[in-house]
TIKOLDO-64412 format. One line per field, with one value per residue (C-alpha): x, y, z. Coordinates in Angstrom, 3 decimals. Each point is the difference from the previous one (the first is absolute). Example, Ala and Ser with C-alpha at 12.3 -4.5 7.8 and 13.67 -1.06 7.14 Angstrom:
TIKOLDO-64412
u	c(12.300	1.370)
v	c(-4.500	3.440)
w	c(7.800	-0.660)
END
This chain:
TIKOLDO-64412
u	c(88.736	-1.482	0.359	3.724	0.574	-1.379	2.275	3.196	-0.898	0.600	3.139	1.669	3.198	-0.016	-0.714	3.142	2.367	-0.788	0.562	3.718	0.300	-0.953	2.361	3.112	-0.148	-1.258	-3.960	-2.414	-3.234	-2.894	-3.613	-1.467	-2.708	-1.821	-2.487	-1.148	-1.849	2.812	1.346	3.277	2.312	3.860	2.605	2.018	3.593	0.498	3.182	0.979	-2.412	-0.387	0.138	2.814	2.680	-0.113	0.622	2.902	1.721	-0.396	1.415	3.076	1.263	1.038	2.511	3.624	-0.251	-1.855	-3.425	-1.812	-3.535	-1.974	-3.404	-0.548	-2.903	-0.431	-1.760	-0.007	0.425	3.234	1.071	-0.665	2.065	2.916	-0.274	0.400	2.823	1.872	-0.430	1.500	3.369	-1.607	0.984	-3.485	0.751	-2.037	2.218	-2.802	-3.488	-1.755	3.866	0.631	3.715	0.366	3.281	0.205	3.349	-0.013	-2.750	-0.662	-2.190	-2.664	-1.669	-3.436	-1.003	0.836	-1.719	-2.985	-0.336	0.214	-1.932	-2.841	-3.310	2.279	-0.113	3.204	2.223	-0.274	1.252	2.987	0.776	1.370	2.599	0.872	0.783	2.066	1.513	0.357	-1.063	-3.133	-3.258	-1.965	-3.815	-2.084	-4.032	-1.435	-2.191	-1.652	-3.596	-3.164	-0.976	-0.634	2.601	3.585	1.307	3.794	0.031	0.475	3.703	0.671	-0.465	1.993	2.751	-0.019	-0.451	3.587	1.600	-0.909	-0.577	-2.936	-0.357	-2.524	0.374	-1.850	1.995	-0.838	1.347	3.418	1.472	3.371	1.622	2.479	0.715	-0.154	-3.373	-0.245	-2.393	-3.280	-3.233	-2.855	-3.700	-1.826	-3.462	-1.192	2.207	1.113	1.625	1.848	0.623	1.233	2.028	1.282	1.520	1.703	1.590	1.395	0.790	2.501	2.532	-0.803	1.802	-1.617	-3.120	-3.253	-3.231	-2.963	-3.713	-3.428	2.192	-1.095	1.236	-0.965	1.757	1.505	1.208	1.455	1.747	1.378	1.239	1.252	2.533	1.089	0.938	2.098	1.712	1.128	-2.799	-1.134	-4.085	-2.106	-3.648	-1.993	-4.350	-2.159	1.612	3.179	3.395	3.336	2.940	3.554	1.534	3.534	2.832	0.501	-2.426	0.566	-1.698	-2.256	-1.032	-3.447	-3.603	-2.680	-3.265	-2.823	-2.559	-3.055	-2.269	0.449	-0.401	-3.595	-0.850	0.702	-2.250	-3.210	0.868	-0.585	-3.122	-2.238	0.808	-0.712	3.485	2.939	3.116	3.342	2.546	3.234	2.022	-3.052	0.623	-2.575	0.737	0.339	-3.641	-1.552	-2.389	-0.574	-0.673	-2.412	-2.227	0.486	-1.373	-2.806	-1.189	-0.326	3.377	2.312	3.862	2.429	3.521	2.645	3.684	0.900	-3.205	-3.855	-2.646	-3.249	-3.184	-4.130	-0.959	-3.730	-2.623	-1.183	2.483	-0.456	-0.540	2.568	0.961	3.421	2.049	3.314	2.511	4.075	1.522	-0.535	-3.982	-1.296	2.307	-1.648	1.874	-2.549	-3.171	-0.433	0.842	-2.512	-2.980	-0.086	-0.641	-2.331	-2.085	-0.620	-0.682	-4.096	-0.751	1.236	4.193	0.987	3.935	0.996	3.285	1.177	3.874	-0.696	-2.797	-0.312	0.341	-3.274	0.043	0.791	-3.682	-1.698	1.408	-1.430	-3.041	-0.397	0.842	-3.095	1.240	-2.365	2.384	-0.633	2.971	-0.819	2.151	-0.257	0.235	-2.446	-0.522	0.262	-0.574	2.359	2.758	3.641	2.112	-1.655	-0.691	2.028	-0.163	-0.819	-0.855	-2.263	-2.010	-1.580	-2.736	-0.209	-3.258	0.434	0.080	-0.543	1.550	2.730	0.161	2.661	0.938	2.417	2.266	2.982	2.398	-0.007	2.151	2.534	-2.232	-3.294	1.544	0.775	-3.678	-1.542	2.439	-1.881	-3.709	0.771	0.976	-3.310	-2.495	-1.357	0.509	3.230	1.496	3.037	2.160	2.196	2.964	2.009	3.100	-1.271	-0.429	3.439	1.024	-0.962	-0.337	2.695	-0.980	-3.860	-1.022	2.383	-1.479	-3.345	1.154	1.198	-3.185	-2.113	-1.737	-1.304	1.027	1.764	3.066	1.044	2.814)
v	c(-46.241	2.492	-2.363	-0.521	3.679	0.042	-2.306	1.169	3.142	-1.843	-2.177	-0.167	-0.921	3.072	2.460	-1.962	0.552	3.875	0.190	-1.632	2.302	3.209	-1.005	-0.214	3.805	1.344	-0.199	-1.127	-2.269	0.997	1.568	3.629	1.336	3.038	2.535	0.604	2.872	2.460	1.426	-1.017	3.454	0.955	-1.567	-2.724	-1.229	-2.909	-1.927	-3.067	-1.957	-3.561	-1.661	1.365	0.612	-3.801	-0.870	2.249	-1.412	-3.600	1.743	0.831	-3.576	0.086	2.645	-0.564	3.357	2.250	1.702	2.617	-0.237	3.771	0.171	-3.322	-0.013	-1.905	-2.651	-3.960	-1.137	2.188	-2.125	-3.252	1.046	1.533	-3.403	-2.291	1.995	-0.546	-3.599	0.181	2.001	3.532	2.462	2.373	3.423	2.910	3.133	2.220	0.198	-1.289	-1.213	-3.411	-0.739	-4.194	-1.248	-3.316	-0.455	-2.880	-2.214	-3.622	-3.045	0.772	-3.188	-1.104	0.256	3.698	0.897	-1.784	1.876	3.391	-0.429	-0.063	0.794	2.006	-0.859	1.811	-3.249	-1.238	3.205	-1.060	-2.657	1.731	1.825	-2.614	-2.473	2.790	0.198	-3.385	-2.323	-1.376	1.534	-2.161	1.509	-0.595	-0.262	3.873	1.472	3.920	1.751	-2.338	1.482	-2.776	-2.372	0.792	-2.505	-0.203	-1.779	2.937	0.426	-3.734	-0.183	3.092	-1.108	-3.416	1.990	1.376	-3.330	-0.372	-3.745	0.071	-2.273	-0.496	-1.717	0.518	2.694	2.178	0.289	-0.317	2.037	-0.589	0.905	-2.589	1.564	3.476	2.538	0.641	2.996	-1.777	1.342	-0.057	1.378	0.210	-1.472	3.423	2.970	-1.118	2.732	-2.799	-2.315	3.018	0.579	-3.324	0.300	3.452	-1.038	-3.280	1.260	2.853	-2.569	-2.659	-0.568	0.904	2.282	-0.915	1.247	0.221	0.808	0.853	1.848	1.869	3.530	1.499	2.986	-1.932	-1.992	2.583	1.320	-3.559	0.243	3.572	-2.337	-2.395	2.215	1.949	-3.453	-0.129	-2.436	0.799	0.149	1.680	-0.442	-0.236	1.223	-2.894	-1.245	-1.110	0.051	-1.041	-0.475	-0.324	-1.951	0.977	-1.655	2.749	2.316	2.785	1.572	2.659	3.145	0.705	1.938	-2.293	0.822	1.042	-2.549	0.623	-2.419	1.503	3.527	-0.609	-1.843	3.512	1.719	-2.780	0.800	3.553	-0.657	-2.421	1.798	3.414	1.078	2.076	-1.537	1.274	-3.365	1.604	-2.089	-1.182	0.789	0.490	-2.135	-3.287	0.289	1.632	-2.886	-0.078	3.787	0.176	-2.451	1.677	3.454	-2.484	-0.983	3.855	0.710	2.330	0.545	2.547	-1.161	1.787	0.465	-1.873	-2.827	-0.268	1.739	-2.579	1.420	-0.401	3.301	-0.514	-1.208	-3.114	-2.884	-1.409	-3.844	-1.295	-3.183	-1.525	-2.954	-0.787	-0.953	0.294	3.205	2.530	-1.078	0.139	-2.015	-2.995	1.893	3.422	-2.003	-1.178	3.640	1.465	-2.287	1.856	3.184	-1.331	-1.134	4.032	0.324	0.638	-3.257	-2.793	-0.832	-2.821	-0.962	-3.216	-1.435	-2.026	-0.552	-2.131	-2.180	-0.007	4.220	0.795	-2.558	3.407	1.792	-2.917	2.542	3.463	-1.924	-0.686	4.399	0.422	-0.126	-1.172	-2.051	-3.632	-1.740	-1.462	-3.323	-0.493	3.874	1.372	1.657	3.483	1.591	2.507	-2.615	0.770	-2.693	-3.768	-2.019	-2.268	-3.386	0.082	3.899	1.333	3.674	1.533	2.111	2.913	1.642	3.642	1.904	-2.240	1.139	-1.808	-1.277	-0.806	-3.543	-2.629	-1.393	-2.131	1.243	-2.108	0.366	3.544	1.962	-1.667	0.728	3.914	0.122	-1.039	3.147	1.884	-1.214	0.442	3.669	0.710	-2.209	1.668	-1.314	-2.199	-2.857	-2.638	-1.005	-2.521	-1.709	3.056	-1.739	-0.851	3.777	0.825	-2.115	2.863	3.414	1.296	1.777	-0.232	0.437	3.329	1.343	-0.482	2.006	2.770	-0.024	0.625	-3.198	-1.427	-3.220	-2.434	-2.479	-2.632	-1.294)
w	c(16.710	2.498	2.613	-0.874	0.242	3.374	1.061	-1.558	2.357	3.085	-1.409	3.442	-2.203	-2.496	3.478	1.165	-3.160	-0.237	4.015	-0.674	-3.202	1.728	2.815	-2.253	-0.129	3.298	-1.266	2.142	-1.272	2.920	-0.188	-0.818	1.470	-2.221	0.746	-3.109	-1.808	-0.202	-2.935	-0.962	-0.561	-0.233	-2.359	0.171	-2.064	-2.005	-0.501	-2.639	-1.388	2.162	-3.592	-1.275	3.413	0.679	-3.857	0.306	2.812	-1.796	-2.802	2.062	0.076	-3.749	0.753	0.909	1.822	2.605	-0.975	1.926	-0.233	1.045	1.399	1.621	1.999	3.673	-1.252	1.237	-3.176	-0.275	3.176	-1.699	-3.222	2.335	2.496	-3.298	-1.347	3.441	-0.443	-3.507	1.200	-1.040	2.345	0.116	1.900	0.754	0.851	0.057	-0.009	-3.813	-1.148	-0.519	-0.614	-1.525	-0.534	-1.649	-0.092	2.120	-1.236	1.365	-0.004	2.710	2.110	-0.624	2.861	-0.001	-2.691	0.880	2.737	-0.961	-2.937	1.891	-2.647	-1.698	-4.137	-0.442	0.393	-3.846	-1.244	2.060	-2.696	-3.066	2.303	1.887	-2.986	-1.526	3.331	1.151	-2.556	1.992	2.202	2.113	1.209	2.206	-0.142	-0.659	1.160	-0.092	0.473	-0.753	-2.746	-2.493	-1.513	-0.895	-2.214	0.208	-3.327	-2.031	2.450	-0.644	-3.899	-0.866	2.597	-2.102	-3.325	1.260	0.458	3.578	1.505	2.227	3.017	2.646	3.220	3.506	1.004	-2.927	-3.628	-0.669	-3.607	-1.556	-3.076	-1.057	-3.438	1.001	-1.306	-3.025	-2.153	-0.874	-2.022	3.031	-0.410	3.047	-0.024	2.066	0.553	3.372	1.632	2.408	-3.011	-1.952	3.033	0.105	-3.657	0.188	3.050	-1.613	-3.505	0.804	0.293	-2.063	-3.500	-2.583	-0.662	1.591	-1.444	2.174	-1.275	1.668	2.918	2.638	-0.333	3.412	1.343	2.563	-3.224	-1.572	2.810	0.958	-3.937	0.911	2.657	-1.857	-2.685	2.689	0.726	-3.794	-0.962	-3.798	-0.241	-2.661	-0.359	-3.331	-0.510	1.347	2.892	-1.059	1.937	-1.584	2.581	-1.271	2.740	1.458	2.048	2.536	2.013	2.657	2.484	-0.302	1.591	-0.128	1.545	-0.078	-1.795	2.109	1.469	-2.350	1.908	3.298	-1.641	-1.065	3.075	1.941	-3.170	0.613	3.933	-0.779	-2.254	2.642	2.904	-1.600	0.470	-1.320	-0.398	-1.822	-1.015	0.025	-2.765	-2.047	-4.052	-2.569	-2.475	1.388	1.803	-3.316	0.067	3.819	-0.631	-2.563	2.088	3.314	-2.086	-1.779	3.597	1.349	1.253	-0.403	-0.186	-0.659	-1.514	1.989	-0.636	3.215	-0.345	-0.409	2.268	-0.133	2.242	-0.053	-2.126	1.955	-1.708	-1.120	-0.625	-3.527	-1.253	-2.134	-2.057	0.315	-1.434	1.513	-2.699	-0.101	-0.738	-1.623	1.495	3.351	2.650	1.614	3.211	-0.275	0.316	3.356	1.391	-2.676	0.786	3.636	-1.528	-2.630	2.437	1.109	-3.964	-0.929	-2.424	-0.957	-1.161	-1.269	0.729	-2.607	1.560	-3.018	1.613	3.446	0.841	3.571	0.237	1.403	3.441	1.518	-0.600	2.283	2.987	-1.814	-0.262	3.761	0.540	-2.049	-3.917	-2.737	-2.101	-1.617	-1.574	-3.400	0.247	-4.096	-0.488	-2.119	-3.384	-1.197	-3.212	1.003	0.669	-1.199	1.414	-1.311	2.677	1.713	1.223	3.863	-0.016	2.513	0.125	3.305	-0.554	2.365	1.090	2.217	1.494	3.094	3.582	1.212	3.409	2.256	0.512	0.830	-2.649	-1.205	-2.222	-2.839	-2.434	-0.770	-2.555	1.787	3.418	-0.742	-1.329	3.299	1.620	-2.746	1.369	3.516	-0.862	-2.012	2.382	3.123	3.244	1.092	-1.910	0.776	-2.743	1.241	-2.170	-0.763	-0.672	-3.481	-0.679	1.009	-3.411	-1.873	1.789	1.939	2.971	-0.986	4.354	-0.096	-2.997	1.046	3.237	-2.273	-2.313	3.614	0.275	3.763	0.747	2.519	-0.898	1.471	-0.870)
END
């Protein structure tokens, strides 16, 4: 499996999709070069959460009116979304900066072809399908794709799409969904609390007849504020204790008006950027309570924070870094997304941590690259047991094991995957001497203007673009 993960780092066709995708909205993919061994200090602003702002525009399509969607970041992912809603008839406009005005007023059948295209490795084309059966009374989607980072089944997407009535079809071109007798409310229980799957069924129930109950949900913050939408829209959702979400569906839904939740994941990426490079870093739009978790670990490990009215100061108090144990889980536990960034620090940390990834398989291809700067980290391909365990293990877990402090030195890398990709941006800044990171287009997926933040929080470097 190592040796797959070293491969999937030079996948000339992933470099190629996130090139086209960072295109689509004036990114560029290129190279950094760091100088490393400089404290990261200054603050930096956050806008919408990645994983909730494209959700949102999907969500658009069920409306026969206008919604305005606040705090959209520059992301390429927000290009694919915006390029796919062209192709369906959705006029996507952007009078000013972080505003997204979508009109679906006009809505059409889009060509394969089209779609195929823009998708790109972007997994956001089968949340397309609930809308556009509402809409147009059949979806056709192409192969997906996304970061390798272990498997993502679609057949959680298919059976509750078929729970509603849906007909499912494949053929080469991709997988063709129709709805002959219309969608109807349907009792589904998710095998895991799949925050896609869960995704998948709020997006299709809010206008199917009848009342759909769905258990084992994810409930997310990005979750709840997709909810917060689509009860704007005039969609009728309540939630009940452990995990369940009942959806009345409706015949009619408008548009909505509405500021995206931060992006959690790129917040604590800034706070482990802050702790492995020694740094001081203020995340202007950051909240307390949906990085609680994140936070008590990031104070377990020896750092510190302040919550601010206007977002979260993280620095390196001095001293000795601190070991810790942690087991990824979904929400309201440690996000598979806070890992990879973590592990950099935690290799500045005296002793040993443990980090059990118990939500993708394939999550730790990215330390092979830390390991070559100097990192003492072995990846435990069966995972391995704890007393001190809280989440049970899970088929095809994994655990690294993290020895420090060691030094870091710079090297040459290949970004990866998103979360593994902004982790090697992470290294570079910690190791001394100069490093390449090449592959930046995957990064731009996720962190809106990460090279002129890094400007403003005084690192050295050199891109080109």
């Amino acid at each position: 499996m190592v040796d797959a993960a070293r491969s999937l780092t030079k996948d000339s066709s992933l470099t190629r999709d996130s090139e086209k995708a960072a295109a689509r909205v004036g990114l560029r993919s290129g190279e950094i070069v760091i100088h490393g061994g400089k404290p990261l200090n200054g603050s930096i602003r956050l806008r919408g959460a990645k994983n909730l702002v494209t959700k949102a525009m999907v969500a658009a399509l069920l409306a026969d009116t206008r919604s305005v969607l606040q705090d959209v970041p520059t992301l390429s992912e927000i290009g694919v979304v915006t390029g796919m809603l062209n192709a369906y008839g959705v006029e996507v406009a952007a009078p000013e900066d972080g505003v997204l005005v979508l009109d679906p007023t006009n809505v059409e059948r889009a060509q394969f072809h089209e779609i195929d295209a823009l998708a790109g490795s972007s997994r956001i084309p089968i949340l397309f399908c609930g809308p556009l059966l509402h809409r147009l009374g059949e979806a056709l989607i192409p192969d997906l794709g996304g970061c390798r980072i272990g498997d993502r089944p679609i057949d959680f997407h298919l059976n509750a799409l078929r729970a509603f009535g849906a007909v499912v079809d494949k053929s080469y071109e991709g997988i063709r969904i129709t709805a002959p007798d219309g969608l109807r409310g349907t009792n589904i229980e998710l095998p895991y609390p799949s925050v896609g799957a869960t995704e998948q069924v709020l997006l299709t129930a809010v206008r199917a007849s009848g009342v759909t109950e769905l258990k084992n949900a994810a409930i997310e913050p990005e979750i709840m504020d997709l909810i917060a939408i689509l009860q704007k829209m005039g969609a009728i959702i309540w939630m009940e204790p452990n995990r369940t979400i009942f959806i009345e569906g409706v015949d009619q839904l408008t548009g909505y008006e509405h500021r995206a939740i931060f992006d959690r994941n790129e917040a604590a990426s800034w706070a482990a950027a802050a702790l492995a490079t020694g740094g001081d870093i203020t995340v202007l739009g950051a909240r307390q309570p949906e990085l609680m978790t994140f936070l008590n670990v990031f104070r377990k490990a020896g750092g510190a924070f302040q919550v601010q009215e206007d977002g979260i100061r993280f620095w390196h108090p001095g001293g000795h870094l601190k070991p810790v144990q942690v087991e990824t889980d979904v929400h309201p536990g440690f996000m598979t997304d806070w890992q990879q960034p973590l592990i950099v620090a935690l290799t500045q940390a005296h002793g040993t941590s443990i980090v059990h990834e118990t939500v993708y398989e394939n999550r730790f291809g990215f330390t092979d690259a830390l390991i070559e700067m100097g990192a003492d980290i072995v990846v435990h391909q069966d995972g391995v047991a704890s007393v001190t365990r809280r989440v049970p293990r899970r088929r095809l877990e994994q655990a690294a094991v993290i020895t420090g402090p060691t030094p870091l030195h710079g090297a040459d890398v290949t970004v990866p995957d998103l979360r593994g990709g902004f982790s090697y941006l992470i290294a570079a800044l910690a190791a001394s001497g100069t490093s390449t990171v090449s592959n930046l287009g995957i990064i731009s997926r996720g962190y809106e203007h990460f090279i002129e933040k890094l400007s403003a929080l005084g690192a050295d470097f050199v891109y080109e673009g």
